[in-house]
VEXLO-79111 format. One line per 5 residues: their letters; for each residue x, z, y of C-alpha. Coordinates in pm, 1 decimal, padded with zeros to 6 digits. Each point is the difference from the previous one (the first is absolute). Last residue first. Example, Ala and Ser with C-alpha at 12.3 -4.5 7.8 and 13.67 -1.06 7.14 Angstrom:
! residues 2
sa	01367.0 00714.0 -00106.0 | -00137.0 00066.0 -00344.0
//
This chain:
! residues 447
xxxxx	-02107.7 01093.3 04231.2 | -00157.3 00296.4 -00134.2 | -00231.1 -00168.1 -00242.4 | 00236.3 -00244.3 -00132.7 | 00238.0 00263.2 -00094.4
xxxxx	-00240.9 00282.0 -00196.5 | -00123.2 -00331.5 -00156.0 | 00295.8 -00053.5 -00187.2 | -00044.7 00307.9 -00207.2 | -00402.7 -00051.9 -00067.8
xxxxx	00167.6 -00398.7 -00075.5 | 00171.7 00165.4 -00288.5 | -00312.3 -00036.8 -00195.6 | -00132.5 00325.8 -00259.5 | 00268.9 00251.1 00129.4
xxxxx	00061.0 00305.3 -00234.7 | 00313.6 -00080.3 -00077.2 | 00072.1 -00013.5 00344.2 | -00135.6 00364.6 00084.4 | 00329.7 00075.0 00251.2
xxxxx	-00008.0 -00321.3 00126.1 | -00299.6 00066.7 00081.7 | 00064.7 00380.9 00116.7 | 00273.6 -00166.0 00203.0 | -00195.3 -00253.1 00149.8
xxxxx	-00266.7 00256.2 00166.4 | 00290.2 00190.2 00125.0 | 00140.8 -00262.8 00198.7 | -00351.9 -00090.3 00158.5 | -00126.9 00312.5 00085.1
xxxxx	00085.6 -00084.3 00399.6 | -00008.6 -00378.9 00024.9 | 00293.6 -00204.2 -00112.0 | 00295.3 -00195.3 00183.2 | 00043.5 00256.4 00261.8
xxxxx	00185.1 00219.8 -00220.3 | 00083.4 -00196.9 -00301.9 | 00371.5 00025.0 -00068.1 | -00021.6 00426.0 00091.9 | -00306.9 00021.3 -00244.5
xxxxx	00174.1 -00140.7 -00272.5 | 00302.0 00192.3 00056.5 | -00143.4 00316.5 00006.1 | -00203.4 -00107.1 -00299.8 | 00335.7 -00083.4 -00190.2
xxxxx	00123.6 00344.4 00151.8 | -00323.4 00181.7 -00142.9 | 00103.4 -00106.9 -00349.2 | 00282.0 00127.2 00008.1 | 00325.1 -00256.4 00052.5
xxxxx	00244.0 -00021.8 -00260.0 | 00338.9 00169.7 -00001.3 | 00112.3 -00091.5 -00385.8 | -00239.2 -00289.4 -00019.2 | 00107.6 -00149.7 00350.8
xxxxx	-00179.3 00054.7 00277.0 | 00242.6 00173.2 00224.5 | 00344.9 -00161.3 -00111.2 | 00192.5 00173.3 -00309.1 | 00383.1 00001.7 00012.1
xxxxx	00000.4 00160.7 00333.2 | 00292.8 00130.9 00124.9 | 00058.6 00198.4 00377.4 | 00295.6 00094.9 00204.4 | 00017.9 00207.0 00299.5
xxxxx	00286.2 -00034.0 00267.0 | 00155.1 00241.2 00294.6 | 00253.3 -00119.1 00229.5 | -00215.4 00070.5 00331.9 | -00132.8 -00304.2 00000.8
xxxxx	-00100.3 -00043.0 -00306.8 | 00077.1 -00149.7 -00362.3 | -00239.1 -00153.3 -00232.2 | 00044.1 -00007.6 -00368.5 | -00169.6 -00254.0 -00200.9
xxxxx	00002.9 -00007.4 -00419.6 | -00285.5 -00295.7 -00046.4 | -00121.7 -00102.3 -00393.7 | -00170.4 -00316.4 -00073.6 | 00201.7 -00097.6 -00269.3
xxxxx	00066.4 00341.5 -00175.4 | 00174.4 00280.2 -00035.6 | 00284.4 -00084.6 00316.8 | 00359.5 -00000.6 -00164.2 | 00030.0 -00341.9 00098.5
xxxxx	00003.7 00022.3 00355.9 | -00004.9 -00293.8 00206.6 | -00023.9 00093.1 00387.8 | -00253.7 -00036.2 00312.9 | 00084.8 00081.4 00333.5
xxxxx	-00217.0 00084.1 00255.9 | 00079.9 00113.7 00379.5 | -00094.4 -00363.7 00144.9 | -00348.4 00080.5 -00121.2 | 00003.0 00321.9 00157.2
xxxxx	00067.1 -00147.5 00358.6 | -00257.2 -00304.1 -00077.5 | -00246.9 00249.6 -00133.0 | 00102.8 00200.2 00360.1 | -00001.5 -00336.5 00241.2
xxxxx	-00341.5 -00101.8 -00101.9 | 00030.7 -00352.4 -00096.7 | -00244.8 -00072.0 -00363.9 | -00220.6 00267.1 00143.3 | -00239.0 -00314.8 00182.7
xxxxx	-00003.3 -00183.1 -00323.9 | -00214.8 00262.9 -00232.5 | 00243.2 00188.2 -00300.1 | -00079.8 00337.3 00156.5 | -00378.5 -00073.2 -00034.9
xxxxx	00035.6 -00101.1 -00353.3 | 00055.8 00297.2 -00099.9 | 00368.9 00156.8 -00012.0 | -00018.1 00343.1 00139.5 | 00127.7 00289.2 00184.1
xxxxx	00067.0 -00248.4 00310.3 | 00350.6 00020.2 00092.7 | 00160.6 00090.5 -00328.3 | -00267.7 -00223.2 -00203.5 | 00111.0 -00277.5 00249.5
xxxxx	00368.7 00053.8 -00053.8 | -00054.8 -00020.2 -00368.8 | -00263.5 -00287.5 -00001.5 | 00266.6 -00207.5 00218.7 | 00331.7 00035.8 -00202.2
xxxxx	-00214.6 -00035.5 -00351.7 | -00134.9 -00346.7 00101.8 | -00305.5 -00140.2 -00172.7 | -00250.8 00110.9 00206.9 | 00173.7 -00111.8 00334.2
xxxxx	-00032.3 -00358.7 -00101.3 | -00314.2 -00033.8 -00079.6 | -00051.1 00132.1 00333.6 | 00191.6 -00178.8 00206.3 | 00388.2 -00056.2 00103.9
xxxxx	00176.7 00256.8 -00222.5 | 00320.6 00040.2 00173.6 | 00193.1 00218.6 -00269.8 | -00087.0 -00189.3 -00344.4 | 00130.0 00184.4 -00265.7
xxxxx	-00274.4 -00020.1 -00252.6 | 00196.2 -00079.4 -00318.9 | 00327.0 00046.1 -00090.7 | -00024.2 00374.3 -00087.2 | -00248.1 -00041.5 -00258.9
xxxxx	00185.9 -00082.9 -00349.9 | 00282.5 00130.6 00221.9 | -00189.7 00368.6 -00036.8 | -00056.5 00122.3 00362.1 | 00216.0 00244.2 00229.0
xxxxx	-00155.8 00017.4 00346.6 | 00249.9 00116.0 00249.3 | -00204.9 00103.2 00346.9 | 00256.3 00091.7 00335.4 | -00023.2 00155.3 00334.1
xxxxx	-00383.1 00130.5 -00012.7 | -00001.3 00213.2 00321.3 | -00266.1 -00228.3 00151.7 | -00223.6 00069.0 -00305.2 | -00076.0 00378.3 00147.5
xxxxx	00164.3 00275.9 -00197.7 | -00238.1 00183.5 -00248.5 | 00164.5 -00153.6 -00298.5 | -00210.2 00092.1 -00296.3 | -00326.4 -00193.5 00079.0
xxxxx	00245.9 -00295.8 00099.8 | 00245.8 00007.1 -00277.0 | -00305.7 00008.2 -00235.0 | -00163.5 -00307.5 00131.4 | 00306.7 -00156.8 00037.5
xxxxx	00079.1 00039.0 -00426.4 | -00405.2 -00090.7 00031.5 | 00082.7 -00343.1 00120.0 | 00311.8 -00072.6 -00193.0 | -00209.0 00048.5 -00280.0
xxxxx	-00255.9 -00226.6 00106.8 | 00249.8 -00310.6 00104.9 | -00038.6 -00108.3 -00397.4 | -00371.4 -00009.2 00020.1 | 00023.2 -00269.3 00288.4
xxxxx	-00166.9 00129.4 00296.0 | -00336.8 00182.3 00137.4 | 00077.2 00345.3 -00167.6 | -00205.2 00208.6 -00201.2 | -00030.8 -00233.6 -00285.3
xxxxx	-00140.8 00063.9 -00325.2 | 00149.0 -00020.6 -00334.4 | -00174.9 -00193.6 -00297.4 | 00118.0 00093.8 -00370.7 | -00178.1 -00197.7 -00251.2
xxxxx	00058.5 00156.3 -00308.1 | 00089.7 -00322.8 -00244.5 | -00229.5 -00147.0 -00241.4 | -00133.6 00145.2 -00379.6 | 00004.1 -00305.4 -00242.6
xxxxx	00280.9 -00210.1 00246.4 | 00235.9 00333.2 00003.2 | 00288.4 -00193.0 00076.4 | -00065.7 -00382.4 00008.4 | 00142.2 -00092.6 00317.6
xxxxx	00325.0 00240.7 -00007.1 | 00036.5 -00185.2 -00326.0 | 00002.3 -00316.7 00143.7 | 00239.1 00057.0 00212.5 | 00035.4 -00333.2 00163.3
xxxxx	00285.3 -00222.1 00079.8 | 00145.9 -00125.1 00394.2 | -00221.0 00209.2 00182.4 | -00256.7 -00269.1 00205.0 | 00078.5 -00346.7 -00251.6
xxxxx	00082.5 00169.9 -00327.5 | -00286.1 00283.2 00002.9 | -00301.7 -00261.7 00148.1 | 00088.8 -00215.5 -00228.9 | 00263.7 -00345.5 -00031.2
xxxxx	00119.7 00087.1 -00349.3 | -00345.5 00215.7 -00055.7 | -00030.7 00333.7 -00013.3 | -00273.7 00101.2 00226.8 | -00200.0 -00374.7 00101.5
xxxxx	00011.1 -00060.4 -00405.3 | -00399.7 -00002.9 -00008.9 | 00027.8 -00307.4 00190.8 | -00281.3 -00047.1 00200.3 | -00364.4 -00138.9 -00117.6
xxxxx	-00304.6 -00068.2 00280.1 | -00377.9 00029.3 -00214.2 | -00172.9 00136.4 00267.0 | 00065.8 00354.9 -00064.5 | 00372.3 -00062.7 00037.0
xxxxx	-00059.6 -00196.0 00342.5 | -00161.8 00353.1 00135.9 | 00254.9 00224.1 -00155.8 | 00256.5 -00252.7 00192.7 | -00165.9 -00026.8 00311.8
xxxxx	-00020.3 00403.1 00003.2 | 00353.1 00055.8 -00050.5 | 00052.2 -00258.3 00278.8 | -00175.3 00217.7 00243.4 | 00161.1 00288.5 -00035.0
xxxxx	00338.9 -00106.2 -00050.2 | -00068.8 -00227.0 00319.1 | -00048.2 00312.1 00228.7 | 00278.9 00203.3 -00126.9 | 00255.9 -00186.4 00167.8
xxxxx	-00163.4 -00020.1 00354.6 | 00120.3 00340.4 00159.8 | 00371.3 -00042.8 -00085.8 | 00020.8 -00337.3 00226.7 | -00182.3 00161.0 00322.2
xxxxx	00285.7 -00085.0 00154.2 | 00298.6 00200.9 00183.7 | 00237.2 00063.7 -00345.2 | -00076.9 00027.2 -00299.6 | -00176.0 -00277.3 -00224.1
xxxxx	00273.0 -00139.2 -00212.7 | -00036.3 00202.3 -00288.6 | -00203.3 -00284.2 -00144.4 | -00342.1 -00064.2 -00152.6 | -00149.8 -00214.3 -00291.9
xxxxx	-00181.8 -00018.1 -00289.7 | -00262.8 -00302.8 00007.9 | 00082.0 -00150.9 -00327.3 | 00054.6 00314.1 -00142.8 | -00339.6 00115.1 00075.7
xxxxx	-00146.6 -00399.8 -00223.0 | 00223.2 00185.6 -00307.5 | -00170.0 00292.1 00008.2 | -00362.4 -00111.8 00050.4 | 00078.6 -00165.9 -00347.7
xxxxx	00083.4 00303.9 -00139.4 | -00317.7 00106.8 00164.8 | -00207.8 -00257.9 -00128.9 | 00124.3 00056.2 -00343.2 | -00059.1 00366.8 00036.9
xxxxx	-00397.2 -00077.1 00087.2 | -00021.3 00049.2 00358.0 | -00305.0 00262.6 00135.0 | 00036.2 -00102.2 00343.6 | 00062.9 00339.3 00129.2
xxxxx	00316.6 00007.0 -00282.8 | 00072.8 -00348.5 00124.2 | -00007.5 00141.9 00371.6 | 00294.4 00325.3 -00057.7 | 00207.5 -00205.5 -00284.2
xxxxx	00027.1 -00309.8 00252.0 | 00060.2 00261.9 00303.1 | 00293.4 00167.8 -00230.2 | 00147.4 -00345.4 -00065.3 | -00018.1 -00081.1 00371.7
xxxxx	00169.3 00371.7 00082.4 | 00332.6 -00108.7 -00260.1 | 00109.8 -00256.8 00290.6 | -00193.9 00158.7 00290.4 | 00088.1 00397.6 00031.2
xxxxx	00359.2 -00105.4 -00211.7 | 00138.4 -00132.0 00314.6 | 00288.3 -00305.0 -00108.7 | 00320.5 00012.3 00158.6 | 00195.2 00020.1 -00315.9
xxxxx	00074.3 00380.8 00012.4 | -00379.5 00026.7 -00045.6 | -00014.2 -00196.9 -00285.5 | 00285.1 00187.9 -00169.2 | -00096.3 00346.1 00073.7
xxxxx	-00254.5 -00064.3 -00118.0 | -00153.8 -00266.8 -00288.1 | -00144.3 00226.8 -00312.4 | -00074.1 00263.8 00224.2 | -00179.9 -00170.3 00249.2
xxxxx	-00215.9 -00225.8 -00226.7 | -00122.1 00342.8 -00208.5 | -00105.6 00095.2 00333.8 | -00215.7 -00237.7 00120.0 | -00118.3 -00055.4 -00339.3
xxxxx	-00130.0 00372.3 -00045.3 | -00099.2 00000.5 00418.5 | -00196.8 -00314.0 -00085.4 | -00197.2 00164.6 -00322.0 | -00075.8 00342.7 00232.3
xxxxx	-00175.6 -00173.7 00264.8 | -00202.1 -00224.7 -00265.9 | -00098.4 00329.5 -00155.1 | -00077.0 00175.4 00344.9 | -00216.5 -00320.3 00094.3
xxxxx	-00181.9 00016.7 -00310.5 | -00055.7 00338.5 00036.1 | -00137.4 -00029.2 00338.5 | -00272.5 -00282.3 -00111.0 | 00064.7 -00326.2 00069.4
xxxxx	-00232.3 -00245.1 00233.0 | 00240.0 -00280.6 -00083.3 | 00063.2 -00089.2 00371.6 | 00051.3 00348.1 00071.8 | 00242.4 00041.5 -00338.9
xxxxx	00180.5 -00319.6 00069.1 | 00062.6 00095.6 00389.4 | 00078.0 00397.6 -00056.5 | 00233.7 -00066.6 -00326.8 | 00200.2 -00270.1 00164.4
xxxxx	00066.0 00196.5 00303.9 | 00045.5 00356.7 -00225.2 | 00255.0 -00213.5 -00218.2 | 00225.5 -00226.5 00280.7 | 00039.4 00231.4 00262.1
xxxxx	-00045.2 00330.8 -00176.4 | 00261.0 00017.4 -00212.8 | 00315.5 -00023.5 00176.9 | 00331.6 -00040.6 -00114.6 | 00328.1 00081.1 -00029.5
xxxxx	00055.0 00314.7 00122.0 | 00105.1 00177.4 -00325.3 | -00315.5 00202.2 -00051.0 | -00249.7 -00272.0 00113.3 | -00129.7 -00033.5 00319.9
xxxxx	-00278.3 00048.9 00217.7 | -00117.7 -00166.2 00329.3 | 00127.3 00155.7 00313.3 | 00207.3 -00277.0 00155.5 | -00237.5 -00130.8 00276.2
xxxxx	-00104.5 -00333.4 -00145.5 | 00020.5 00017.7 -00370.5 | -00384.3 00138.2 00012.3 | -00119.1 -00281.6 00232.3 | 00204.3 -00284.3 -00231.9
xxxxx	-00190.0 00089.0 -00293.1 | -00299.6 00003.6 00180.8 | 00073.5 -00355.7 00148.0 | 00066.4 -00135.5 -00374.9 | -00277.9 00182.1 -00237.9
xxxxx	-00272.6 -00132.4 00290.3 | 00115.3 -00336.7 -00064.7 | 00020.7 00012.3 -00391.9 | -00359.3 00172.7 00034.6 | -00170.9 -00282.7 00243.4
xxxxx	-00123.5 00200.3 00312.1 | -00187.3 00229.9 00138.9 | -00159.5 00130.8 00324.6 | 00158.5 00263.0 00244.8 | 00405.5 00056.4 00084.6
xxxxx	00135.9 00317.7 -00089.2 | 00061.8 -00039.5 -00396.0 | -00066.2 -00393.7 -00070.3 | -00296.2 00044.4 -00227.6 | -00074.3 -00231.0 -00316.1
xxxxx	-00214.6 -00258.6 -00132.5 | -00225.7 -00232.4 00312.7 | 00147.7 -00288.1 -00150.0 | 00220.4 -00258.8 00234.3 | 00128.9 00021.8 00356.4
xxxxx	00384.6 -00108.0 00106.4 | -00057.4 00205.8 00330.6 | -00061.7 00373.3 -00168.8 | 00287.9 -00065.7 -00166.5 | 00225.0 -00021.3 00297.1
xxxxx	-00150.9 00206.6 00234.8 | 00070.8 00288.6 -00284.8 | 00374.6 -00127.8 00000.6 | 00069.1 00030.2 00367.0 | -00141.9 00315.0 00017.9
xxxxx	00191.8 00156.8 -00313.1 | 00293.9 -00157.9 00166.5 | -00054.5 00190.8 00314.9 | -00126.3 00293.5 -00093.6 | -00368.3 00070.1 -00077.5
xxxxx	-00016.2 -00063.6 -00326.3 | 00291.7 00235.5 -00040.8 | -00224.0 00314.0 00064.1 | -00263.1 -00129.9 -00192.5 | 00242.4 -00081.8 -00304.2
xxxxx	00194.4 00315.7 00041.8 | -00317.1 00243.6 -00028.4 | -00145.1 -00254.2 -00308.4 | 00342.4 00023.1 -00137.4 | 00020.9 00386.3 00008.3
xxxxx	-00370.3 00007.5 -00192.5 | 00058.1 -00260.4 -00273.5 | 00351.3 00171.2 -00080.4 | -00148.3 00371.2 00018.1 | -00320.4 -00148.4 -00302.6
xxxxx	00322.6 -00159.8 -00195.6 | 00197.3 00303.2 -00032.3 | -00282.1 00251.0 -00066.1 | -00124.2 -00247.1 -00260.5 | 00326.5 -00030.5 -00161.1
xxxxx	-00000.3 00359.8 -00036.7 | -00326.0 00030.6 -00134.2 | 00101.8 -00252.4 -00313.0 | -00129.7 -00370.1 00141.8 | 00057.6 -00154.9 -00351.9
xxxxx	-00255.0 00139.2 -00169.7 | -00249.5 -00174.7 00239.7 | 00134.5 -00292.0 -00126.4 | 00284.8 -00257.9 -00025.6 | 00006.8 -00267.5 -00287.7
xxxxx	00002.4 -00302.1 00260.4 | 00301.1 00123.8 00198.1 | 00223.2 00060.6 -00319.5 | -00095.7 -00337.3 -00190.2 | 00134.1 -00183.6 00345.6
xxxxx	00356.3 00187.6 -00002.8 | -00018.0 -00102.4 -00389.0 | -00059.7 -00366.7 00087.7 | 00204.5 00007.5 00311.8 | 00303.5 00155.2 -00209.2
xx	-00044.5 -00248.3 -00294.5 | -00132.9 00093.6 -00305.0
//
């Protein structure tokens, strides 16, 4: 059996069973931060330019664009929300910062299962079958695909889509493994995207939707080569160089815990830690940030290459550069989106701070993502902080009420008073949900 065929036999055979309380807990938080970061990031630039842009190309009345009235077609509604909640840097991530779930599973699963009528079960089950295959994709590809230029969030994210909407669709596994085959066709996405565009922001976006052209060509009768995985010219050879295809296979009868950390922060997941190392200095310091004289920030060299940029010139920009988010989290006591906005980009003390950083290799660090920074003073004094595990992640998770904290702080203004709770305790009760559309609706009705 090949790897798409057995990948596809997994997806198909999932049931309630599956979705073990845990799981559920996991999925149910995922669905609620992404619909928080997905309004929020609707309304940001790209997330505004893409919503205009769907709504203009017309087509069936199927799906909701989060924060923009009326529907569209699913795969079109899958690609500008998808883009909305990778807009403003605070969609989840996997353990190992490579990826993101929501983007290209939760936006597939919300515009398939709304056009499909789905019940909330369904829609946690088809949730739960994309972030298996998402996953299992990542491990048996990274570090080498990433260290190739390509961004795992798209490339192994369209195969998660496909498995997400042909589990929704009800795919047979030969339509599935075919489904497969039509995903790697259509995988794509580069490391190429930082910098001053909106580059980063769009890459999800076609994972989404092309996942759900290729479950939709499958179920009409479409065939793809069901050696996409391991084939001489596959997906494995041609983004990574080989395949592990035992990494892919591991645990196919009983699936992978799906472990989805939050973020706190509004930048890339590996800037986080150096984030809260500041965040610490600065609750501890008591000295005002203009007697900051020098910040070292230590990071692993599989990270500490990565996100130097010193003269961020916009937003997008600014969110993925560890120099900036550190000497704006030491100025402002936080790293939201706010402190990330164009007009902070030039104040004189982030720019002072900023020109203060230095960022080293150390090897000794625990693990990738891990900061060591000490800060020294004014007056000669320093303080040092470490954090191996960000805020969010599964060994430092956000409570509960910090997810709804969050929630509520993305969509202030953007929903009526009542409204943030109401979607929690529906998200909360998804399994008990008859038609996803009752969740949807909570959107459409407030906008």
């Amino acid at each position: 059996m090949t790897l798409a065929s057995a990948l596809a036999a997994r997806v198909t055979s999932l049931t309630a069973n599956d979705l073990t309380p845990d799981a559920e807990r996991r999925l149910k938080d995922l669905v609620f931060d992404y619909l928080g970061v997905a309004l929020r990031g609707s309304q940001a630039e790209s997330g505004r330019i893409v919503r205009e842009y769907v709504a203009a190309q017309g087509g069936a009345d199927d799906s909701t664009v989060i924060g923009q009235p009326g529907r569209v077609p699913a795969s079109q509604a899958a690609f500008a929300n998808a883009i909305s909640e990778h807009s403003i840097e605070l969609d989840d991530v996997d353990e190992l910062a490579l990826f993101h779930f929501g983007p290209p599973i939760v936006s597939t699963a919300l515009a398939v299962a709304e056009r499909q009528r789905s019940s909330g079960l369904e829609f946690l089950i088809a949730v739960l079958a994309g972030c298996d295959i998402m996953e299992r994709l990542s491990r048996a590809t990274n570090n080498e695909l990433r260290n190739r230029g390509f961004h795992t969030t798209p490339t192994c994210g369209v195969f998660a889509s496909t498995a997400t909407a042909g589990r929704l669709l009800g795919l047979t596994p030969q339509q599935l493994t075919n489904a497969f085959g039509i995903a790697g066709a259509q995988a794509s996405g580069l490391m190429e995207m930082y910098g001053p565009s909106m580059q980063k922001r769009f890459n999800p976006g076609p994972a989404a939707r092309n996942g759900i052209v290729a479950a939709e060509l499958a179920q009409r009768g479409f065939t793809g080569a069901d050696t996409i995985f391991e084939g001489e010219r596959g997906f494995g050879q041609a983004f990574a160089g080989k395949l592990d295809e035992r990494a892919a296979r591991d645990r196919l009868d009983s699936g992978f815990p799906i472990i989805v950390e939050h973020k706190p922060h509004s930048a890339a997941r590996p800037i986080h830690n150096a984030i809260d190392c500041a965040l610490d200095i600065r609750a501890r310091a008591g000295a005002p940030v203009d007697a900051i004289e020098t910040i070292v920030v230590k990071r692993h060299p599989d990270w500490a290459h990565y996100h130097l940029n010193a003269h961020p010139q916009t937003f997008h920009e600014a969110q993925v550069s560890l120099p900036y988010a550190v000497a704006a989290t030491f100025v402002f006591g936080a790293a939201m989106p706010d402190q990330f906005a164009d007009q902070n980009l030039e104040r004189t003390d982030i720019r002072r701070l900023v020109a203060t950083t230095t960022v080293e290799p150390d090897a000794s660090l625990q693990r990738g993502v891990s900061c060591d920074m000490t800060v020294t003073f004014a007056d000669g004094s320093s303080l040092r902080s470490v954090v191996d595990h960000p805020k969010g992640s599964k060994e430092n998770p956000l409570s509960r009420d910090e997810l709804s904290a969050k929630f509520r702080g993305l969509t202030d203004g953007l929903l009526p008073d009542g409204a943030a709770e109401r979607i929690r305790r529906t998200v909360d009760d998804l399994e008990t949900l008859d038609d996803m559309t009752n969740l949807l609706s909570l959107f459409t009705e407030t906008q």
